[in-house]
C-alpha positions in Angstrom: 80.1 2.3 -150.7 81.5 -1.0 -151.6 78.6 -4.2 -152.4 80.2 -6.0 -149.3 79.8 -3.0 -147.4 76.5 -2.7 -148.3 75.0 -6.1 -147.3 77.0 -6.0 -144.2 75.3 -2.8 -143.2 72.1 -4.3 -143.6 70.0 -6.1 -141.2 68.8 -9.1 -143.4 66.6 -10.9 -140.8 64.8 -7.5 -139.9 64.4 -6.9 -143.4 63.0 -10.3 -144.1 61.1 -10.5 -140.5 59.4 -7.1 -142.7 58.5 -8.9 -145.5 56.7 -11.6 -143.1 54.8 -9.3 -141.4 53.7 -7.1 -144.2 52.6 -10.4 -146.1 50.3 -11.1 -143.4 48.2 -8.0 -144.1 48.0 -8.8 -147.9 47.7 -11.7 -150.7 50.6 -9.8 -152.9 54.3 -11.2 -152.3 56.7 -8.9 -151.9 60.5 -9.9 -152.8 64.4 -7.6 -152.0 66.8 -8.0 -155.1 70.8 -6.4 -154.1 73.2 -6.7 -156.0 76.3 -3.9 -156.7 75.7 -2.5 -160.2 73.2 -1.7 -163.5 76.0 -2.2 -166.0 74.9 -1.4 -170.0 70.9 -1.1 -169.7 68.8 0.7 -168.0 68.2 0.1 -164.5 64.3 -0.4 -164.8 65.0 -3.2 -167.6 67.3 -5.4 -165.3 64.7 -5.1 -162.7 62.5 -6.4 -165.1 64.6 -9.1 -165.6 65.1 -10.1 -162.1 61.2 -9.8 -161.9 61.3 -12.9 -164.5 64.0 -14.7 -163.0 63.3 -14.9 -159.3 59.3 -16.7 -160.9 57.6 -13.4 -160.2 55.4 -13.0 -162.4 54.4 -16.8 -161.3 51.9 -15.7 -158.8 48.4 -17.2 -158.8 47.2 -13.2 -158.6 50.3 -11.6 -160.3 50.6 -9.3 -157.2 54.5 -9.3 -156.9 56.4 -6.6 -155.6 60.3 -6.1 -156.4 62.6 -3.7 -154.3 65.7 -4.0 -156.6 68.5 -2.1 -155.6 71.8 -1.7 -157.6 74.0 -0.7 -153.6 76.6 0.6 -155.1 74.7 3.0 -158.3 72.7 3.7 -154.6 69.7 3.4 -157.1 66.7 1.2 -156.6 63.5 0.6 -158.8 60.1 -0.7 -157.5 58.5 -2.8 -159.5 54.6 -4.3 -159.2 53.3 -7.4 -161.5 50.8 -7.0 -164.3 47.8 -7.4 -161.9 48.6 -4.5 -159.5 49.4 -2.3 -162.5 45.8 -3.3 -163.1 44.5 -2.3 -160.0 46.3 0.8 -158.7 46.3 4.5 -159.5 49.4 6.0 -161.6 52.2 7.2 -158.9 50.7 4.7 -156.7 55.0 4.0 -155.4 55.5 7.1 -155.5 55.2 8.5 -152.2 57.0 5.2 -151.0 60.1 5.8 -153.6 60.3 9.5 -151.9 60.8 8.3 -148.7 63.2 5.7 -149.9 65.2 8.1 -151.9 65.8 9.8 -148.7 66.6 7.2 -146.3 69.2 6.1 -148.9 71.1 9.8 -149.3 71.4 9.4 -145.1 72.5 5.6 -145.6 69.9 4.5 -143.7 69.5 1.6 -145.4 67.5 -1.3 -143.2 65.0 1.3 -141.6 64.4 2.7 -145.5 63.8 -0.9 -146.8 61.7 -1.7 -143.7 59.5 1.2 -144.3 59.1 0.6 -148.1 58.0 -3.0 -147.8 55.9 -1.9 -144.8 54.0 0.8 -146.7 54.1 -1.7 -149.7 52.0 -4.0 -147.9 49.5 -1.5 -146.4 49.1 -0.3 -149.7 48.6 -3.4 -151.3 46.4 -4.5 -148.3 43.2 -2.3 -149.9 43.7 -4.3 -153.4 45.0 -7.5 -152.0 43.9 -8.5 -149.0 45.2 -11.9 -147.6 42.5 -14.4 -147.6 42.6 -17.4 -144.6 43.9 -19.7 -147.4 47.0 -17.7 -148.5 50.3 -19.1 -149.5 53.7 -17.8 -149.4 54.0 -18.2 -153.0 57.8 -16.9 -153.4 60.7 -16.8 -150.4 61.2 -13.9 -148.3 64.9 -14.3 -148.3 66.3 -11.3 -149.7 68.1 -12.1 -153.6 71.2 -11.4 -153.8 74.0 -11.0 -156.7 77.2 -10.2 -156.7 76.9 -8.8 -160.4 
C-alpha cells in the first residue's frame, strides 16, 4: 500500500479525537509519527529520532509516547521517554504491539491505532495520572512525513 493510500485510509480526526481522550486519563503525552519508509537504519533509531525532533523528550515529566509507523514497511515502533522506562515493567508495550501487529496484517488501520493509544493511556493512567493542573504539553495532530 502506497503512503497516499495509507493516510487516506485513515481517519485522522478519530485518531486524534483518541489521543484527546486518552490524555484526559493521564499526565503522559502521547504523539502519531507516518510517514512511507525506514530507508538505511534501523527502524527503532529513526523513531528515536523523530522522538527528538517532534520536542519529546521536552516534557516536564518525560512521559512521551511515540506510535511511529513506516505505512508502507507496514512496520511501526512504540516508543516511551526516559521517565516511563523508569517506571514501567519490561514488555510493558508488549501486549499493546500484539494487538497492533494484528490489526495491521487485516489493514485495519484507524481502529488499531485507536486501540493502541487507548490502551496506551490506561496504561500510563496507573504511572501517570493527570493531575487538575495538566497541560497539553505537545499537539495531538498526527506527524506526518512524506520521507
Amino acid at each position: 500500500m502506497k503512503h497516499q493510500e495509507f493516510l487516506s485510509a485513515l481517519d485522522q480526526p478519530r485518531i486524534v479525537s483518541a489521543i484527546e481522550g486518552a490524555e484526559k486519563r493521564t499526565a503522559g503525552e502521547i504523539r502519531v509519527h507516518v510517514q512511507p519508509k525506514v530507508v538505511g537504519a534501523e527502524i527503532r533509531t529513526v523513531a528515536e529520532k523523530t522522538f527528538e525532533r517532534l520536542g519529546m523528550t521536552k516534557t516536564a515529566a518525560r512521559n512521551g509516547v511515540l506510535l511511529f509507523i513506516a505505512s508502507e514497511d507496514r512496520r511501526f515502533v512504540i516508543l516511551g521517554d526516559k521517565g516511563i522506562d523508569e517506571k514501567v515493567p519490561a514488555g510493558f508495550w508488549d501486549e499493546i504491539i500484539a494487538k497492533l501487529t494484528i490489526r495491521f496484517k487485516n489493514s485495519e488501520f484507524t481502529d488499531g491505532i485507536i486501540e493502541a493509544i487507548g490502551a496506551a493511556g490506561e496504561h500510563l493512567e496507573r504511572y501517570f495520572p493527570r493531575q487538575a493542573d495538566d497541560v497539553d504539553e505537545l499537539s495531538n495532530a498526527i506527524d506526518v512525513s512524506d520521507e
